[in-house]
N, C-alpha and C positions, 0 to 999 in steps of 0.2 A: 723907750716904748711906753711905759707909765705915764710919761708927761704927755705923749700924745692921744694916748686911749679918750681923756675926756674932752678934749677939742673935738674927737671925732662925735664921740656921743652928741655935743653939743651940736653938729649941723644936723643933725636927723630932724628930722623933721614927725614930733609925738605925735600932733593930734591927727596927719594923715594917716599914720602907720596905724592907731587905735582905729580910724572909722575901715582904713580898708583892713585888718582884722574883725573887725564885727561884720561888714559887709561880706568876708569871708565864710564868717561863720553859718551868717544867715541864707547866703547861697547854699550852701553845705545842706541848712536844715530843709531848704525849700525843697531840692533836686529829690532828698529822701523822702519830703511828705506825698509829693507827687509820683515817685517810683512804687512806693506801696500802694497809693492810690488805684495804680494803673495795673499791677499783677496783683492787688488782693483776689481773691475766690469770687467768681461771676458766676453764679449760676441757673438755667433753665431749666423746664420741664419741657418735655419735646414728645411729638409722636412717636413710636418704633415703627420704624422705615426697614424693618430687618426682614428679615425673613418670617414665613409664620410658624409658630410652638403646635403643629400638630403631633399627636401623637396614638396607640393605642394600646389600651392593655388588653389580657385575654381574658374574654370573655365577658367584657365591656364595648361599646360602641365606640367610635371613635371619640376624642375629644382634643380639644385645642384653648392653649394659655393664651392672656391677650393681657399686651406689657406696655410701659410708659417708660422713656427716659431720660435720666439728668445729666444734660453735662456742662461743663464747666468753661464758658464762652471763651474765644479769642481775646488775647490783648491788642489794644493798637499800638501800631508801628510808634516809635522806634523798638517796643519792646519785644522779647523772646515769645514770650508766654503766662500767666497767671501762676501763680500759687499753687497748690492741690487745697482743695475746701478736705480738713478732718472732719472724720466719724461724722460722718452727715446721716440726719436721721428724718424719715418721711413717715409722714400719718394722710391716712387716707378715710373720706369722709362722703356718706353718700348722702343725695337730697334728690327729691322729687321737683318735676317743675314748680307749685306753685311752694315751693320753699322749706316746704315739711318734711320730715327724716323720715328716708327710706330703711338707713340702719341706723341702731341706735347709737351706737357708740363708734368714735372715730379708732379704724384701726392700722397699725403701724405694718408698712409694706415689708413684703419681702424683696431679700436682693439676688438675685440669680446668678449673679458671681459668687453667692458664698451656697456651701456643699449644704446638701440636703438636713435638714436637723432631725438625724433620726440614729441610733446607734444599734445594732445588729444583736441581739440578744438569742438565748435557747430555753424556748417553752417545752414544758412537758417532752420532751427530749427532739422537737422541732424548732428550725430556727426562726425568730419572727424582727421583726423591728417595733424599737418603740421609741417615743420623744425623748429628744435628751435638752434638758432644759437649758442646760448652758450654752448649746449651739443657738437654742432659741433665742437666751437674751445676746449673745456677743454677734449673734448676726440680724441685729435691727440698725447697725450701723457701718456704713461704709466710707470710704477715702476717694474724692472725686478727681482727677487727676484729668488736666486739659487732652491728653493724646488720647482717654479712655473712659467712655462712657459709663454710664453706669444704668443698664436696666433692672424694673421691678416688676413683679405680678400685681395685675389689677384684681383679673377673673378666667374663671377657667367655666367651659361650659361644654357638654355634652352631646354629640351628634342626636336629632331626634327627640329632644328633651326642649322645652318651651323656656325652663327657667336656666339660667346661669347661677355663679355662686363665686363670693369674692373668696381673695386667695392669699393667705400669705400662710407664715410659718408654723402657725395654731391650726390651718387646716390638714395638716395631715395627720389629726388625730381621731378624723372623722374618715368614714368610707367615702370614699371617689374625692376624698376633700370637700365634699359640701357640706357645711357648717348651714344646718338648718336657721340661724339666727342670719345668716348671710346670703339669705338667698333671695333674688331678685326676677320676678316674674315678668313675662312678654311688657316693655314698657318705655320710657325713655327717662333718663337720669342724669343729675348733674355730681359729677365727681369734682370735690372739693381737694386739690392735692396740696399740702402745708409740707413746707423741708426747711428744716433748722441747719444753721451753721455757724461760723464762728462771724458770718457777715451778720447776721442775725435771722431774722425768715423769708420765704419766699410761700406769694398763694397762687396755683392757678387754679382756671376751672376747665374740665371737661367734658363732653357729651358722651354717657354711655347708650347707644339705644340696640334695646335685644328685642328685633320684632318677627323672630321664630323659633323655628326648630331645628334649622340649619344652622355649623357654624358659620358659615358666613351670612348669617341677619344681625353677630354680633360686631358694633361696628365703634369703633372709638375714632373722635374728630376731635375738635376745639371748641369751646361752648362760646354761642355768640349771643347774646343776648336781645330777640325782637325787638325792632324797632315800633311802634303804634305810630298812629295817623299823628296824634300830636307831636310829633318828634320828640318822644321821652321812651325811655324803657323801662320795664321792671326790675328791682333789685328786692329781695325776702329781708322782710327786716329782722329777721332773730340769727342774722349772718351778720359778724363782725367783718368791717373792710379794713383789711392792712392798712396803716398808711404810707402813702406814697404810693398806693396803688389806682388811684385816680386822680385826673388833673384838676389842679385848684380851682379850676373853674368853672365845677362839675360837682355839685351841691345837689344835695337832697330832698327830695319836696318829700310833702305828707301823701301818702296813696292811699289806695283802700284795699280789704283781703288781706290783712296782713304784708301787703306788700309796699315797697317805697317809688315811687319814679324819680328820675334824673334826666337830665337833656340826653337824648340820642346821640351819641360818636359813628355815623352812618358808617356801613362797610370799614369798621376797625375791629 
């Protein structure tokens, strides 16, 4: 058996066996690069198509939340489904048409999956609630999971009242949750929405327009941005564009007003 082991070595045939081992191997890496590819974390910002957030307390007027939500797209066939995107976290950012900040500072959304941030306390021997900071920070970030959505608060606005008032987890440190800093009068506005992930970020834009005292004058769509006679639209120049968030061949020209034009994308 000794004597024949290396005659047999001898017919093999090396250099086919090393290329179909590497071609092996490199099949192996390709199917993996492309598997991740196809269920990494995909994520949208979407209307809420749900039901509406009316509600009333006593001896307040009516009032109603109005919510946006992320979820985390289908895979294509052959595969199951995506990833779950972790601790995804959302900032929210308001602007006026011609570009200019309606609030100052951009603020990080609430998630309405997670419990109220407030812990149950006893004042003067009555019981009250007050902010508990730790629900505040551990609930600015949630887990997106393809079967399950994830809704947040925009704004909340009050039956018979003109203005609205954004909404997240720092409002209910204020009565009715309106955050005088956050309050947004009869008007129309572009909600800038940014979501961080481990894909990296996502931006959309929104239409908020609040043109009364009813709630239903407050109304959230998708922001499209006017086409002009020239076939160009406006874009605010003190607004950073993601990239990859327009096609390459879809360049910037110099505007006026503080603002920039670029070729119209009609009815997109």
């Amino acid at each position: 058996m000794i004597g024949v082991l290396p005659a047999f070595l001898l017919s093999i045939d090396v250099p086919t066996l090393l290329v179909g081992f590497v071609l092996g191997i490199v099949a192996s890496a390709i199917a993996a690069l492309i598997y991740e590819h196809s269920t990494r974390p995909n994520l949208e910002v979407a209307l809420d198509e749900g039901g509406r957030a009316q509600a009333q307390v006593p001896g307040n007027p009516p009032h109603e939340f109005y919510h946006l939500r992320i979820r985390n797209l289908p895979s294509r066939w052959p595969f199951p489904g995506r990833k779950p995107a972790w601790r995804v976290r959302t900032t929210l950012e308001v602007f006026r048409p011609d570009g200019s900040r309606a609030i100052a500072e951009a603020i990080q959304v609430r998630w309405t999956s997670h419990p109220e941030p407030m812990v149950p306390v006893i004042v003067e021997g009555q019981p009250a609630n007050i902010l508990d900071p730790a629900k505040v920070i551990s609930g600015g970030n949630v887990d997106v999971h393809g079967h399950d959505d994830q809704q947040f608060a925009v704004a909340v606005k009050f039956d018979g009242e003109e203005a609205c008032f954004l909404f997240n987890n720092l409002s209910y440190t204020f009565v009715r949750w309106q955050n005088p800093a956050w309050r947004l009068p009869v008007g129309e506005y572009r909600l800038s929405v940014t979501v961080y992930y481990e894909r990296g970020r996502l931006q959309r834009d929104f239409r908020l327009r609040n043109e009364g005292t009813s709630l239903d004058q407050l109304v959230l769509s998708r922001w499209k941005r006017p086409c002009r006679s020239n076939g160009t639209e406006q874009f605010p120049t003190n607004l950073a564009v993601p990239r990859g968030e327009l096609p390459q061949n879809r360049s910037f020209m110099p505007g006026q007003d503080g603002l920039r034009t670029q070729p119209c994308a009609r009815n997109s």
